[in-house]
N, C-alpha and C positions, 0 to 999 in steps of 0.2 A: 817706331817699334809697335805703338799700337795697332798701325792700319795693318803692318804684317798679320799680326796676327789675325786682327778682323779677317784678313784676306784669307787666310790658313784654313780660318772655321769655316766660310762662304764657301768656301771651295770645298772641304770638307762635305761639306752638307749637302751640295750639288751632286758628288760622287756617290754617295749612301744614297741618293734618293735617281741617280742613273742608275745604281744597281737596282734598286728596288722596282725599276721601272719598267728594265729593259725588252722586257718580253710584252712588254701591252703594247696594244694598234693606236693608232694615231691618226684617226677614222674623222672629217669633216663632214658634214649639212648643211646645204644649204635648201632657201625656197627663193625663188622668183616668183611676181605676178606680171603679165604683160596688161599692155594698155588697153585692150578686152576684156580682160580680169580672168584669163586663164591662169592657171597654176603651175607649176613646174618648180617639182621636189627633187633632189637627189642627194647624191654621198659618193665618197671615195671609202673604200674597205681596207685597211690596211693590216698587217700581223706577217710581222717577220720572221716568225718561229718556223711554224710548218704553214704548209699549203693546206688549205678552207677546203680544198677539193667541192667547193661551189656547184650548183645546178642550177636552173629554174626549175621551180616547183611549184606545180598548178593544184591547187586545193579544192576540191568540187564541194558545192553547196550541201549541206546536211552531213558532211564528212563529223562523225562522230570522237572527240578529242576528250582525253583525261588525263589532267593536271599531276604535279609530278611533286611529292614530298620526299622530306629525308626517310620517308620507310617506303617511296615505292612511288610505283603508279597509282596509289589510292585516292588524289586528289580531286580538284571538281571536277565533275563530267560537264560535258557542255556539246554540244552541234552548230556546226556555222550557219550562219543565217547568209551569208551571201559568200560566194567565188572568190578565189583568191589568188594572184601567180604574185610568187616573193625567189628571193634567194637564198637558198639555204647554206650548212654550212657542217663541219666535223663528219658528215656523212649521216645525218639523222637528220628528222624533220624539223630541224631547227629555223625558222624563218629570222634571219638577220635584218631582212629589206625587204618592203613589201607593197602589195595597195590591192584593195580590191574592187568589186565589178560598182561601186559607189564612189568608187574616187577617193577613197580617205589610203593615206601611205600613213608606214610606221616604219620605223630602223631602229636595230639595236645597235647602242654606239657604249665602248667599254667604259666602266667611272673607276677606277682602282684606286684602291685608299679611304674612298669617301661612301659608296655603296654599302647601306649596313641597314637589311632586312628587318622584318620582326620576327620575334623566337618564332620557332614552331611550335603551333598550340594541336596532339592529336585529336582533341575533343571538336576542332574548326578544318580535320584534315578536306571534310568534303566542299571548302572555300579556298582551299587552299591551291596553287600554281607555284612554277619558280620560275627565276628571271627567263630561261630559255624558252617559258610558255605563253610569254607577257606579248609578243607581237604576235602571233597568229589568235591569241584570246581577242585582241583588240579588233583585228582586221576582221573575223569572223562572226565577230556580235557588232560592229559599231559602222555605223555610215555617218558621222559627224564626229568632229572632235566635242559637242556636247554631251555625246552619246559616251565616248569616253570618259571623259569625266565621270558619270553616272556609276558607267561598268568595273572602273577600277574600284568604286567604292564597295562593290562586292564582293571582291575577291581579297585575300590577303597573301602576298605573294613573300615566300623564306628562300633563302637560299640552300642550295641541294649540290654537294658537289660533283664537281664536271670530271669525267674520267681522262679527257682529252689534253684538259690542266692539272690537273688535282685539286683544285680549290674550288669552290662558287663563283657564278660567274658574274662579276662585280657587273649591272649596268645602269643607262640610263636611257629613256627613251624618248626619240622626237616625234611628233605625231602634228600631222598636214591634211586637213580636209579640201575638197574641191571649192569650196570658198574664198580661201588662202588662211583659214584661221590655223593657228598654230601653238601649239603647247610642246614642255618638257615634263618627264615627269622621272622624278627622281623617290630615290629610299634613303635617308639621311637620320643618325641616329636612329632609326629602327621605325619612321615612320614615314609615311606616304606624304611626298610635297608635288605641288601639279603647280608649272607656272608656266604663263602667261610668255609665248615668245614670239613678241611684234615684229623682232629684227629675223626669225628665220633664219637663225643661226645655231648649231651645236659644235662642241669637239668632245672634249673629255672633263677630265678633273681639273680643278676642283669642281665646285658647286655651280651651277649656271646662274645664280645670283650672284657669287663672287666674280664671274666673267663679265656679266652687267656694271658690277660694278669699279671694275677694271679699267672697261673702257672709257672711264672720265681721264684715263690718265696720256688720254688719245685724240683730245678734243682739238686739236690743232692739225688733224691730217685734212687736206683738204684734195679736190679733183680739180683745181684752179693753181696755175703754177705761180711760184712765190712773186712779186713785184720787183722791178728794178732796185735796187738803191745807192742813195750817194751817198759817198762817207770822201770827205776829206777833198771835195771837186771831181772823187772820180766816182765814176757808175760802176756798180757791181751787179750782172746779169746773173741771174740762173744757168749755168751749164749747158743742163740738155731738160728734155721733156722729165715731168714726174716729181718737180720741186716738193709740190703740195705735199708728196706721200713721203718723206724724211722724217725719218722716225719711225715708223714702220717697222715693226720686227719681224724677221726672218727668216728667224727659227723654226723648227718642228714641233715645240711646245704645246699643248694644247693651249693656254693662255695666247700666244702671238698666234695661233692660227684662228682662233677668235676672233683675235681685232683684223687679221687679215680677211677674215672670210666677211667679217663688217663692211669692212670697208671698201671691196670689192663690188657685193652686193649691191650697197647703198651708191657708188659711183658707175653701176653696170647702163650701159647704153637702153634708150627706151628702145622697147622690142614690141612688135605691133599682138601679138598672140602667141599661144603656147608654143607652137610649133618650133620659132622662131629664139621662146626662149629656151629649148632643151638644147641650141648652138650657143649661146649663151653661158647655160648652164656648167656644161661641157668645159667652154673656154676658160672661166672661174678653178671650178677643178683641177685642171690641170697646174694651177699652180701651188698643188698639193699632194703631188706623186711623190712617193720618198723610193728612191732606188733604196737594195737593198744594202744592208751596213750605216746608212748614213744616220738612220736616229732610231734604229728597230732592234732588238735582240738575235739579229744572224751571228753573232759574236759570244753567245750563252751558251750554257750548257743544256744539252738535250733537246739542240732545234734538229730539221731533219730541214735542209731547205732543198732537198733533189729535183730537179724539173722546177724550181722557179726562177725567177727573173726580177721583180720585182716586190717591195715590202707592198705596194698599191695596187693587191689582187684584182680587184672589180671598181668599177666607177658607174654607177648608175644616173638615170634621169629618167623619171615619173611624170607622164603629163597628164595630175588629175582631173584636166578638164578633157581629153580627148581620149583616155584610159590606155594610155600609150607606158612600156615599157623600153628603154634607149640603153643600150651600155656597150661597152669597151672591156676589155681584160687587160692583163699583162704579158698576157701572151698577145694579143692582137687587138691594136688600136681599132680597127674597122668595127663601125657602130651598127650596130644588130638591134632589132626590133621585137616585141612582141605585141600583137593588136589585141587587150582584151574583149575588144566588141565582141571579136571573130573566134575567142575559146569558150570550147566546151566545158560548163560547169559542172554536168552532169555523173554522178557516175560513184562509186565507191571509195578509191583509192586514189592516192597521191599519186601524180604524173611528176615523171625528171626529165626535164630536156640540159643535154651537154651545154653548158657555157660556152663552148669552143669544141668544134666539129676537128680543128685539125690546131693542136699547140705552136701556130704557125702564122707571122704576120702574111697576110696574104698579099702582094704588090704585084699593083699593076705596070708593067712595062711598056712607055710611050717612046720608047725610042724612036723615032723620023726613019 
């Protein structure tokens, strides 16, 4: 009688916190370094409400930017110090994904629940940014994750709500220099936390110290498959390839896609240079596509999912040693480039290029 009920509340709990849930993205990070010490950042974008209607967006040097409070544009003013091509998103300049002509990448990846700004002070408005301004602030002042560090300390970033959601937009940010060095940075209880991320791993909520420390509960997954044993005279083999990885969870979770994207990373074959690991990168990824319905909000009220196909809009890969742009859509697997070398910085205004020239996998036909 007791474990019923036990079962009743768990379950309970699970359902309130599905509802609660069911409209937020389920967006992974990962980094790779190859054995040249190139870098290679990326992410999967997910949101199964409505379509991001996504672009690239080419940011020109000294492009002039003002920070965004609860009364307005009045926020800090600031000018990019260096070029910048990211992906935007709602149809505004909102940089989700990014890097610029220095090699440092930035992604906004959603935190729901746990993201909790500091009040707005009007007296600090001209310090003041909201989360939608935190990755082009970063990318446009900073060519080092030291350098961020620094930059975040100037600004105070509140939340302002989004008209696209109705609410603020809950996040947290991973930030990758051409180094490989790597941080999170989070807003918890109303204040700025920057930590330290060796593994080159994000997803969502909870807190990326609580995912740290999660993964002790994971300390048995190995890339070596389990050993024979005897029990009783007879031999018991392993099945098939992949012993090591039992236990493993599965799920959609931000937590199990955590340990998943750990332990993908940390077992990923050595890759001789960057190039080599944006196939890599890629291949990782992909085992973090969510068709749509399967752990996304296409099943709420007030989605609009017309012309999609997929909850894993975009899939990106950043090589900030060779300033290489890589991604895929959901409309079309075929991997498309952008050469920062070869873009013009130059110039006033924001540049959009289509994500996708035609909403259309393109195949090649090798019929004999």
């Amino acid at each position: 009688m007791k474990w019923t009920v036990f079962l009743c509340v768990v379950l309970g709990c699970i359902v309130l916190c599905c509802g609660l849930t069911s409209n937020v993205d389920a967006c992974t990070g990962l980094r790779l370094i190859a054995e040249d010490r190139g870098v290679v950042y990326g992410r999967t974008m997910e949101w199964g409400t409505f379509d991001l209607h996504s672009h690239v967006a080419v940011i020109p040097r000294g492009y002039a930017f003002q920070g965004e409070t609860p009364d307005g544009r009045n926020g800090k003013a600031w000018q990019g110090n260096y070029g910048v091509v990211g992906l935007d998103m709602i149809g505004k300049d909102v940089i989700a994904d990014g890097m610029n002509e220095k090699g440092l990448a930035a992604g906004l990846f959603y935190h729901p629940g746990f993201a909790v700004y500091p009040e707005y002070d009007r007296g600090k408005a001209g310090a003041t940014i909201t989360a939608v301004d935190v990755a082009a602030y970063i990318l446009t002042q900073c060519a080092t994750v030291e350098e961020v560090r620094k930059k975040m300390g100037e600004v105070r970033v509140v939340g302002v709500v989004e008209d696209a959601i109705g609410i603020p937009v809950q996040a947290h940010w991973m930030v990758v220099d051409a180094s490989g060095e790597s941080i999170v940075i989070e807003f918890i209880d109303g204040a700025m936390r920057i930590f330290d991320n060796p593994l080159g791993v994000i997803t969502n909520a909870p807190t990326y110290d609580w995912h740290m420390t999660n993964l002790r509960n994971y300390l048995n997954l190995s890339a070596v498959a389990l050993p024979t044993k005897s029990i009783e005279s007879m031999d018991f083999a392993p099945i098939g390839a992949g012993s090591g990885m039992i236990g493993l969870p599965g799920d959609f979770t931000p937590p199990s896609r955590f340990v998943r994207a750990v332990a993908w990373t940390q077992t990923a074959r050595p890759v001789p240079d960057a190039t080599e690991a944006v196939y890599e990168l890629f291949r990782i990824l992909d085992n973090f596509n969510l068709p749509l319905g399967s752990a996304e909000g296409s099943d709420g009220e007030g989605v609009n999912l017309a012309g999609m196909r997929s909850s894993t809009i975009w899939t990106t890969a950043w090589d900030l040693s060779g300033k290489m742009l890589y991604y895929h859509t959901q409309h079309n697997r075929r991997v498309r480039m952008v050469d920062l070398n070869r873009v013009e910085f130059a110039g006033d205004e924001i540049r959009h290029v289509k994500l996708d020239e035609s909403k259309a996998q393109d195949i090649k036909d090798i019929t004999p």
